[in-house]
N, C-alpha and C positions, 0 to 999 in steps of 0.2 A: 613263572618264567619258563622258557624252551629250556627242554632237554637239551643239557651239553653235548658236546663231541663226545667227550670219553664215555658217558653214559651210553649216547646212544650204540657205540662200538661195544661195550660191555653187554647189552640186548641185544647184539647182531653176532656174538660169541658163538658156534655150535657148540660149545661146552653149556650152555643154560641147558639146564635137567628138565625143557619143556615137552621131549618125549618127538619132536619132528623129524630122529632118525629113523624111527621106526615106520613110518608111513613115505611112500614113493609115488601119492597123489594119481593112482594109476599107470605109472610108468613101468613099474615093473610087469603088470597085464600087456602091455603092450610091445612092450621087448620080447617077451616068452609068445606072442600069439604073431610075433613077424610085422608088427608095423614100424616099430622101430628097430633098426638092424645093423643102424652104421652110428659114424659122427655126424656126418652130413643130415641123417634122417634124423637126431637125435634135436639136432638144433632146429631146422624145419618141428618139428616135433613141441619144441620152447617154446620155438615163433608164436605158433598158436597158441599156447599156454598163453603169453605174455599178454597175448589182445585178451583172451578171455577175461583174465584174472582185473585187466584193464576197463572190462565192459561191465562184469558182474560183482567180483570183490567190492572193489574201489568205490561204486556210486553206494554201493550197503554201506561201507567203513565211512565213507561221507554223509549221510543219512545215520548212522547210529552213536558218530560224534554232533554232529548237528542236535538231532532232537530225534531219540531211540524212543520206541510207543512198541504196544503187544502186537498192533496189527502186522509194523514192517517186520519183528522177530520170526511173526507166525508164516508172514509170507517167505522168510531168508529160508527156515525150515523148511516149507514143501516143497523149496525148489533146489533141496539135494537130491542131485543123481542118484544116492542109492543108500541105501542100510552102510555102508561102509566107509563111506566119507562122514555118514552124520557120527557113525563110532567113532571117526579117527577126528573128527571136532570136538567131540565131548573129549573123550583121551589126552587129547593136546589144551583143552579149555580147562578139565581139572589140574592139569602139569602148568599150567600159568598161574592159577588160582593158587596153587601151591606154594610157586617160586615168586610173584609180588610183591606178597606182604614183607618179605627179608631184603626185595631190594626197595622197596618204597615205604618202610614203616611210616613215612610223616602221610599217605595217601592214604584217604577211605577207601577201598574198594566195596562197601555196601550198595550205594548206588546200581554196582553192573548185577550186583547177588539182587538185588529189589527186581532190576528188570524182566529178569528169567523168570522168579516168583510170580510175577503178576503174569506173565505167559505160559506159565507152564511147562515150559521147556527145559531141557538140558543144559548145559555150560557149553555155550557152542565156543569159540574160541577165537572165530573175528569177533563177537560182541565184547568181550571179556577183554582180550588185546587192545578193542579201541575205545573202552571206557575207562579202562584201570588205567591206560596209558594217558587221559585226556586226563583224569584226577591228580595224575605225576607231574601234570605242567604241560607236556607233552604240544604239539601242535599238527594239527591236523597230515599238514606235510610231513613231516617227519614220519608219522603215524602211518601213514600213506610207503613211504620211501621204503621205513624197515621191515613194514610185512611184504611188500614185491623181493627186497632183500634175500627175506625167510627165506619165500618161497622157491624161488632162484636157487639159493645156497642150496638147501633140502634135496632139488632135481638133479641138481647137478653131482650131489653127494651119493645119490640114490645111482647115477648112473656109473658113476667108479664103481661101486660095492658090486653093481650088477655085472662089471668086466665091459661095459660098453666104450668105456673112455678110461684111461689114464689121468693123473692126478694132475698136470701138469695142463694137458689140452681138457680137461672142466674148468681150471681156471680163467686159461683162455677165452673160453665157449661162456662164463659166466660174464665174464671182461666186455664180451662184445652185447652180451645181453642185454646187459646193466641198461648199456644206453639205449637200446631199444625201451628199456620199461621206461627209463625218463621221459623217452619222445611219447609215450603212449599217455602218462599221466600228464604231458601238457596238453593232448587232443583230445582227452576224454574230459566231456562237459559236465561228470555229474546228474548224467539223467538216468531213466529208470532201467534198473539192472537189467540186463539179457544174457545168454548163454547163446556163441555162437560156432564152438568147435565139437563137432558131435561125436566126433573122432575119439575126444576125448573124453568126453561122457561115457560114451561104449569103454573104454579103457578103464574107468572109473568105476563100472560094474562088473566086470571081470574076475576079482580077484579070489569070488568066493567057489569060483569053479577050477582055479589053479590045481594042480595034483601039488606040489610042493612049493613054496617060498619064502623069500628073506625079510619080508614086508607085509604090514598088516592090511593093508591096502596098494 
């Protein structure tokens, strides 16, 4: 059966020990490097996130609740922008693995450990999120709703810490997001991922040239 309300609020907690405060998805490079410098550029700035995460997440996380195989794993892998996104997905993929099994003891989580096995790869953390989450009951949308959620919550969080916004207009700014990521997850058909803000890519390579920061990415 679907995940409840209260459940799914209790996974949308930033209190879960999942480790996504430490990571600012490249926001932080880009606030320090002048592309992002106000509220206004900040949200313009989401905008794009929101389609991205809309074009490339989403048809993965629908593809590896569907029917997850080594090839699509092998291909979600090559097409991380950089050494520090694929760190800050394993990082947040072992911090899920961690905190599951204490909220789902009736759930196997084997299945998403099997699929990495057979590929080779790391604990990325959209695969992990959307299988342990599919073995919990979980339904696709839902599945879908609370990592744009994450995501959102995360940037927005990332942008207080960084002095860009105040506690009060992130709310806000997340408020008006929200509904933009809805409108995007009704127009997006589910077809094969792409990357189409490069802005943010470049952002996303950034971080290991910083002289100092708050964020591991």
């Amino acid at each position: 059966m679907p995940l409840s309300t209260i459940q799914l609020m209790h996974l949308a907690d930033s209190a879960l020990p999942v480790g996504g405060f430490a990571f600012s998805n490249g926001l932080e490079a880009a606030v320090k490097c002048g592309v992002v410098a106000s509220g206004p550029e900040l949200e313009q700035y989401l905008e794009g996130a929101i389609k991205q995460w809309a074009a490339f997440d989403i048809p993965l996380l629908r593809a590896f609740f569907a029917d997850c195989d080594s090839a699509l794993l092998l291909r979600y892998d090559r097409m991380m922008p950089s050494p520090s996104m694929r760190k800050a997905s394993f990082a947040q993929g072992r911090g899920w693995q961690r905190i599951f099994p204490e909220l789902f003891p009736q759930a196997d989580p084997a299945a998403a450990g099997q699929q990495l096995k057979k590929s080779g790869l790391g604990p990325h953390y959209l695969l992990l999120f959307t299988l342990t989450l599919k073995e919990a009951g979980a339904t696709v949308e839902q599945v879908e709703q609370l990592y744009l959620f994450t995501l959102l919550r995360d940037q927005t969080g990332a942008a207080v810490r960084l002095g860009l916004i105040g506690p009060s207009a992130a709310q806000a700014l997340q408020s008006r997001l929200e509904k933009q990521a809805q409108e995007r997850l009704q127009h997006e058909s589910g077809g094969r991922p792409y990357r189409l803000t490069p802005l943010m890519d470049i952002a996303q390579m950034l971080p290991s040239t910083l002289y100092t920061k708050l964020f591991q990415n």
